[in-house]
TORKOL-4160 file (C-alpha; in steps of 0.2 Angstrom, whole numbers, padded with zeros to 4 digits, m for minus):
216
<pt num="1" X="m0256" Y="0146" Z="0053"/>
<pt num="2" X="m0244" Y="0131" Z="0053"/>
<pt num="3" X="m0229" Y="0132" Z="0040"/>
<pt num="4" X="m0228" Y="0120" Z="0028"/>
<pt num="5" X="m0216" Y="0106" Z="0029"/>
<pt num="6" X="m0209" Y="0098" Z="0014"/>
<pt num="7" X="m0208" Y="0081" Z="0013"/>
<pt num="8" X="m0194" Y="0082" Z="m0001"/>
<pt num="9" X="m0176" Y="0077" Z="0008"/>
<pt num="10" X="m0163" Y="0090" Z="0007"/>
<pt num="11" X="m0142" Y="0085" Z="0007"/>
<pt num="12" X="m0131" Y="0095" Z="0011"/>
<pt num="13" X="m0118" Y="0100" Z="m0003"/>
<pt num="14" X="m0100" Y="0094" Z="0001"/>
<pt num="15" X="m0083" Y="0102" Z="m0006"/>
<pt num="16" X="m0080" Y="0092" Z="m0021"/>
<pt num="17" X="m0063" Y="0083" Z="m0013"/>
<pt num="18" X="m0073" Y="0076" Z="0001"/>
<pt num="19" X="m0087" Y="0069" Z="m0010"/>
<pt num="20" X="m0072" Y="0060" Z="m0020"/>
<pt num="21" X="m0067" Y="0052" Z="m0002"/>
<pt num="22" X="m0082" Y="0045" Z="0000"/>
<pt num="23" X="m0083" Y="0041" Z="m0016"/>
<pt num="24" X="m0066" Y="0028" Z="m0017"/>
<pt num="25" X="m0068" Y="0024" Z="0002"/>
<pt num="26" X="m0084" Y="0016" Z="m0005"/>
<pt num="27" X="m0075" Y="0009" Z="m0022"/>
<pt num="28" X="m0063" Y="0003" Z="m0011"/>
<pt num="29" X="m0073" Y="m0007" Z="0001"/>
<pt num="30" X="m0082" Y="m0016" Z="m0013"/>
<pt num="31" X="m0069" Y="m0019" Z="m0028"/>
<pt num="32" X="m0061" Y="m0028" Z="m0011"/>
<pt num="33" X="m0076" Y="m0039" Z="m0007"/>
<pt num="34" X="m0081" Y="m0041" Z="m0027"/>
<pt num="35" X="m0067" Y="m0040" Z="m0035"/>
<pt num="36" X="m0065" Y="m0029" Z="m0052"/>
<pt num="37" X="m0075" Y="m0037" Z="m0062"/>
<pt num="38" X="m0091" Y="m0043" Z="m0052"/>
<pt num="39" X="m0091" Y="m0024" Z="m0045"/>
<pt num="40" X="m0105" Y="m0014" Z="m0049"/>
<pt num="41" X="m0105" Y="0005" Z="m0050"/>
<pt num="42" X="m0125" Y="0005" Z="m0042"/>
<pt num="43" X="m0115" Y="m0003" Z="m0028"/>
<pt num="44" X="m0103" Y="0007" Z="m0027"/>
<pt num="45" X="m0114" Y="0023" Z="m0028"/>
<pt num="46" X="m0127" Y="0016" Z="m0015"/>
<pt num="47" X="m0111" Y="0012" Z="m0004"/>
<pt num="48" X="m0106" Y="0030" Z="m0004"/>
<pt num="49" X="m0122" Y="0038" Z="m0003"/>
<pt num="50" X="m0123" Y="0044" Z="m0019"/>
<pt num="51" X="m0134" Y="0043" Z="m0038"/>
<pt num="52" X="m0122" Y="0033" Z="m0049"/>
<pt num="53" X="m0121" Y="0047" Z="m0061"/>
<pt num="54" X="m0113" Y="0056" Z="m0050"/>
<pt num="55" X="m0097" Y="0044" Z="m0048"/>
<pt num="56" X="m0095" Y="0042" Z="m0066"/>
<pt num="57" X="m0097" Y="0064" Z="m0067"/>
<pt num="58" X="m0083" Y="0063" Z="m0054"/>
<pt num="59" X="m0072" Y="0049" Z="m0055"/>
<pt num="60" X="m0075" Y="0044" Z="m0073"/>
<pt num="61" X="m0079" Y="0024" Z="m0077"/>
<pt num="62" X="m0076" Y="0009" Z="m0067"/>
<pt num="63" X="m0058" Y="0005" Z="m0074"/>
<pt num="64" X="m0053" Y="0022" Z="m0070"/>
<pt num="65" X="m0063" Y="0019" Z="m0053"/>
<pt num="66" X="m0050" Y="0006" Z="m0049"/>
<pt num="67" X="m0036" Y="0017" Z="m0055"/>
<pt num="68" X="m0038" Y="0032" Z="m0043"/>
<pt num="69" X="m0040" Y="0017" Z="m0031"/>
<pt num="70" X="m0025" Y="0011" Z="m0035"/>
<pt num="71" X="m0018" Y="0028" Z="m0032"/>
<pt num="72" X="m0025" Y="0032" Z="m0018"/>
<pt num="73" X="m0021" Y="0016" Z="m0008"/>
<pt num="74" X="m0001" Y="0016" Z="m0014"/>
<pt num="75" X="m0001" Y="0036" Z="m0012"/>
<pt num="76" X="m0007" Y="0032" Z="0008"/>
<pt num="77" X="0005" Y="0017" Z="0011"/>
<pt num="78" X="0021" Y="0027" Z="0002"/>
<pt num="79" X="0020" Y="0042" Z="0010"/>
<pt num="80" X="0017" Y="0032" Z="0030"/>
<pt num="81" X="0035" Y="0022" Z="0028"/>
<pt num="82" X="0041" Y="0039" Z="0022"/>
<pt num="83" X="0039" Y="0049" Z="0035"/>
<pt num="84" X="0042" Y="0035" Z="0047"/>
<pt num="85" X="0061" Y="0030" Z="0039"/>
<pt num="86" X="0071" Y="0044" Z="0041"/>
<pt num="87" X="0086" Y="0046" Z="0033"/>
<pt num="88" X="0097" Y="0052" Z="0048"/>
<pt num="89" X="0091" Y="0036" Z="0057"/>
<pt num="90" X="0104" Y="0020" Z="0058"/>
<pt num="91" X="0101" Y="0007" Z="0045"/>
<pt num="92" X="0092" Y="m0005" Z="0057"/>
<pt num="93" X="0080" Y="0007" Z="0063"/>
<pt num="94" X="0076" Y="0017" Z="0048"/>
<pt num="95" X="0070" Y="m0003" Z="0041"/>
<pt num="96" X="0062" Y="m0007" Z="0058"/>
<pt num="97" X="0050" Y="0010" Z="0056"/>
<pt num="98" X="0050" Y="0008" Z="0039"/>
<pt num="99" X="0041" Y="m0009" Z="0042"/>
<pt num="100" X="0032" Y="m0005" Z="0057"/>
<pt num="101" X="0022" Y="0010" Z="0045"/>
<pt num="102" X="0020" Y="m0002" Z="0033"/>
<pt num="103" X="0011" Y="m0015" Z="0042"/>
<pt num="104" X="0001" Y="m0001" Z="0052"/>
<pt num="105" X="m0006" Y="0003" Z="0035"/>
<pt num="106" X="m0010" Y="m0016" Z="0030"/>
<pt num="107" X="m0019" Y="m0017" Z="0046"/>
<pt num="108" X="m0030" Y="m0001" Z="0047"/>
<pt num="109" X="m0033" Y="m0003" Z="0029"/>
<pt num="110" X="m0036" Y="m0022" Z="0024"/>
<pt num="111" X="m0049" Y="m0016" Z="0011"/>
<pt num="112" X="m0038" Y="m0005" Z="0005"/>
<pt num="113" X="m0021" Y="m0018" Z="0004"/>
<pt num="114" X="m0035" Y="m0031" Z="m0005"/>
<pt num="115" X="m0037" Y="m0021" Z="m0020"/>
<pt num="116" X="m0018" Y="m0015" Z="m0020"/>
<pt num="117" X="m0010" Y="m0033" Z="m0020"/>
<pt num="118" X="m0026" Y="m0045" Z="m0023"/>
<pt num="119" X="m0035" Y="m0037" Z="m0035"/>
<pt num="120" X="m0023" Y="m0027" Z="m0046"/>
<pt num="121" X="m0010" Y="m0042" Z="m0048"/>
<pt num="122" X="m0020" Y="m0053" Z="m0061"/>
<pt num="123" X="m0030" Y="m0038" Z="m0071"/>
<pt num="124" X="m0023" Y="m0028" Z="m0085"/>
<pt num="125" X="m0020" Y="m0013" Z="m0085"/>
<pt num="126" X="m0020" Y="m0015" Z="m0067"/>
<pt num="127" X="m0004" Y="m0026" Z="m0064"/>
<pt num="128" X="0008" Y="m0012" Z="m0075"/>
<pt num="129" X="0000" Y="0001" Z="m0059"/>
<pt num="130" X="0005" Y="m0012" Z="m0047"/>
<pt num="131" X="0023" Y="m0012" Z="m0054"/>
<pt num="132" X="0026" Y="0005" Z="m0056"/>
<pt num="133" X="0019" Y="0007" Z="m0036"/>
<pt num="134" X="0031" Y="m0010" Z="m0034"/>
<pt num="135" X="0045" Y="m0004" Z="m0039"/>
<pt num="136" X="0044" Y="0013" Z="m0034"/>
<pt num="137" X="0044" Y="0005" Z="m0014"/>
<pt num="138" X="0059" Y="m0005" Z="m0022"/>
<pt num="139" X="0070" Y="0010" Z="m0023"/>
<pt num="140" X="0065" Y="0017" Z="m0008"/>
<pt num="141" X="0072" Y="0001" Z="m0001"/>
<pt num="142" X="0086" Y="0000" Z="m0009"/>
<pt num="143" X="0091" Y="0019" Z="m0007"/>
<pt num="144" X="0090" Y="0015" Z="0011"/>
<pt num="145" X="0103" Y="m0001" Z="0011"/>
<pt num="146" X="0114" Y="0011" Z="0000"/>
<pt num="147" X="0114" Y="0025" Z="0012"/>
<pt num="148" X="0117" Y="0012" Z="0026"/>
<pt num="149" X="0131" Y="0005" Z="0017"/>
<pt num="150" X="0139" Y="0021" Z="0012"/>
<pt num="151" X="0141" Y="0026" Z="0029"/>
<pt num="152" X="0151" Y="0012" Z="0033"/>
<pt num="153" X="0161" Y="0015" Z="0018"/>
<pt num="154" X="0155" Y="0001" Z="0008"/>
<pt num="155" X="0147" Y="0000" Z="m0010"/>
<pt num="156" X="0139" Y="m0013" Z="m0015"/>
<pt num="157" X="0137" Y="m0016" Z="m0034"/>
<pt num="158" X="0116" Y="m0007" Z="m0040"/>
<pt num="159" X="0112" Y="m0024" Z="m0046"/>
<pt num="160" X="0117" Y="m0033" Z="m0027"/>
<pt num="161" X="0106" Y="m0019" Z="m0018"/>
<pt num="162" X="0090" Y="m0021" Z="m0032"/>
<pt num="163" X="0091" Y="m0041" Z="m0028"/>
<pt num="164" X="0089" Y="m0038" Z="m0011"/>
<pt num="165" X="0077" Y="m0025" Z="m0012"/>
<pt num="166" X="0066" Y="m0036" Z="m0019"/>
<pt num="167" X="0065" Y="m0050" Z="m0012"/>
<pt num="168" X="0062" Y="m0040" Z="0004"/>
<pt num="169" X="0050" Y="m0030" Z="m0003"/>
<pt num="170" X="0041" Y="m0049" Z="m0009"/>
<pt num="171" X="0044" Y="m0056" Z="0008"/>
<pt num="172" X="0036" Y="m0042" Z="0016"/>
<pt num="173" X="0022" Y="m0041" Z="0004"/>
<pt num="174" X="0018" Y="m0059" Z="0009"/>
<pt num="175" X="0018" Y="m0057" Z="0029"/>
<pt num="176" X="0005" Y="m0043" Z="0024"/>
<pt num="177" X="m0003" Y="m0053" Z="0013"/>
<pt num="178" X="m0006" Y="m0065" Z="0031"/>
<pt num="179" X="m0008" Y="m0050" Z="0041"/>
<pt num="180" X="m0023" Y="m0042" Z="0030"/>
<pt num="181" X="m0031" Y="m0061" Z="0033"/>
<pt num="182" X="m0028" Y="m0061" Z="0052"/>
<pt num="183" X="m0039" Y="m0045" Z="0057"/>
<pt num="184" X="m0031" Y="m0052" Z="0077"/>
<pt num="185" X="m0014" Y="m0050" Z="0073"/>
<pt num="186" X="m0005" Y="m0035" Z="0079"/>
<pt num="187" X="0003" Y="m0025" Z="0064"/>
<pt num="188" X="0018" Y="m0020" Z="0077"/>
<pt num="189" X="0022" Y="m0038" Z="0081"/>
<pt num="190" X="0022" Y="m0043" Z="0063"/>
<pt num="191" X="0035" Y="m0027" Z="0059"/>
<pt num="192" X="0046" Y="m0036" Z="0075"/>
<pt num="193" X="0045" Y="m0053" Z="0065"/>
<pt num="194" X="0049" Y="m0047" Z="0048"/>
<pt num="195" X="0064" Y="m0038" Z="0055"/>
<pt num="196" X="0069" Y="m0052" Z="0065"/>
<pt num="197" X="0069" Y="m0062" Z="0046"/>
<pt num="198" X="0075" Y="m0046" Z="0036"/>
<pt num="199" X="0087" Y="m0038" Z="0047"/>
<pt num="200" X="0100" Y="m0054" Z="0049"/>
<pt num="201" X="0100" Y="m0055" Z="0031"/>
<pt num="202" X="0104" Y="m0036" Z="0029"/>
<pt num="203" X="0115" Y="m0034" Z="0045"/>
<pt num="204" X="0128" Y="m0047" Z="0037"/>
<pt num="205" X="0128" Y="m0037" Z="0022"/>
<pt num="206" X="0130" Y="m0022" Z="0028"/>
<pt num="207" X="0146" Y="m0031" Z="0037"/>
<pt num="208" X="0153" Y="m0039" Z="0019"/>
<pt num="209" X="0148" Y="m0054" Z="0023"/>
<pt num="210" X="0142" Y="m0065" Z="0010"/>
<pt num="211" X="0137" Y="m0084" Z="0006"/>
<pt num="212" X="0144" Y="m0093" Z="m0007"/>
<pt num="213" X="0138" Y="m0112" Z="m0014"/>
<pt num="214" X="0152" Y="m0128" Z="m0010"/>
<pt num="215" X="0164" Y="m0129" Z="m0021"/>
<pt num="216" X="0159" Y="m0141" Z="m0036"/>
């Protein structure tokens, strides 16, 4: 006597930290190509493999979809330039690896770099995660600048280092901004150019010397 077949399809039950994987690397894959607002949660959850219910049980509604996005992406790119820069490295490599991860994860993650500085700029709540993730890369930058400095037995005033910070923070966000829209770029080579740019600015602080406007 033959055994009788079902014909209902049976899934297998994942741990509830890997379903929440699939879940954002869906999310994230389509708030990039959709933006925020034109996203839809069916997408999403046929994205990921999922009933929709499920995703909003999990991860909660779409805005806090794009949150744990947010944190996800920004947790990922943090923790790579951190364990690349090393604190007992000198001043230019520590930079040079710090951007050389930075890049690596704009270019094996351009969905994820789209909704961190595309998509979160413009949008309330959004733009405040941004800053906080923004000025949290800021410090790190800067912190590194000040340890360079201090072992050469220079200070330079917190206000001096946060300027600079940024605007190599902004310049870099930029290049990656290119980067994420050349897909043939090399991340590495684009680290090399950005330290090229950054690094003889940096380096002639580090030494004291400074710029000053013509006199009147």
């Amino acid at each position: 006597m033959l055994a009788r077949v079902s014909s209902t399809p049976t899934f297998k039950r994942l741990p509830r930290a890997v379903r929440e994987q699939q879940m954002l690397d869906a999310a994230v894959k389509v708030f990039s190509r959709r933006g925020f607002h034109a996203a839809s949660m069916d997408e999403i959850a046929d994205d990921a493999g999922i009933s929709k219910p499920m995703v909003y049980a999990y991860l909660g509604t779409k805005e806090e979809l794009f949150v744990a996005c947010l944190h996800r992406e920004g947790t990922r790119m943090m923790e790579a330039i951190a364990g690349a820069a090393a604190s007992d490295l000198p001043a230019d490599e520590r930079l040079w690896r710090g951007l050389r991860a930075f890049f690596g994860f704009v270019g094996a993650h351009r969905d994820g770099w789209a909704v961190l500085y595309r998509q979160a700029r413009g949008e309330q709540p959004f733009a405040a995660e941004l800053a906080t993730m923004r000025g949290r890369l800021v410090e790190v930058v800067a912190g590194m600048l000040d340890h360079a400095l201090r072992a050469k037995g220079r200070e330079v005033r917190a206000t001096d280092l946060e300027v600079v910070a940024y605007a190599l923070v902004g310049a870099t966000e930029s290049l990656a901004d290119w980067l994420a829209d050349h897909p043939e770029a090399d991340p590495e080579k684009t680290a090399t150019r950005m330290m090229n740019v950054a690094w003889l600015g940096a380096d002639q602080l580090l030494r004291g010397i400074t710029w000053h406007p013509p006199a009147g």
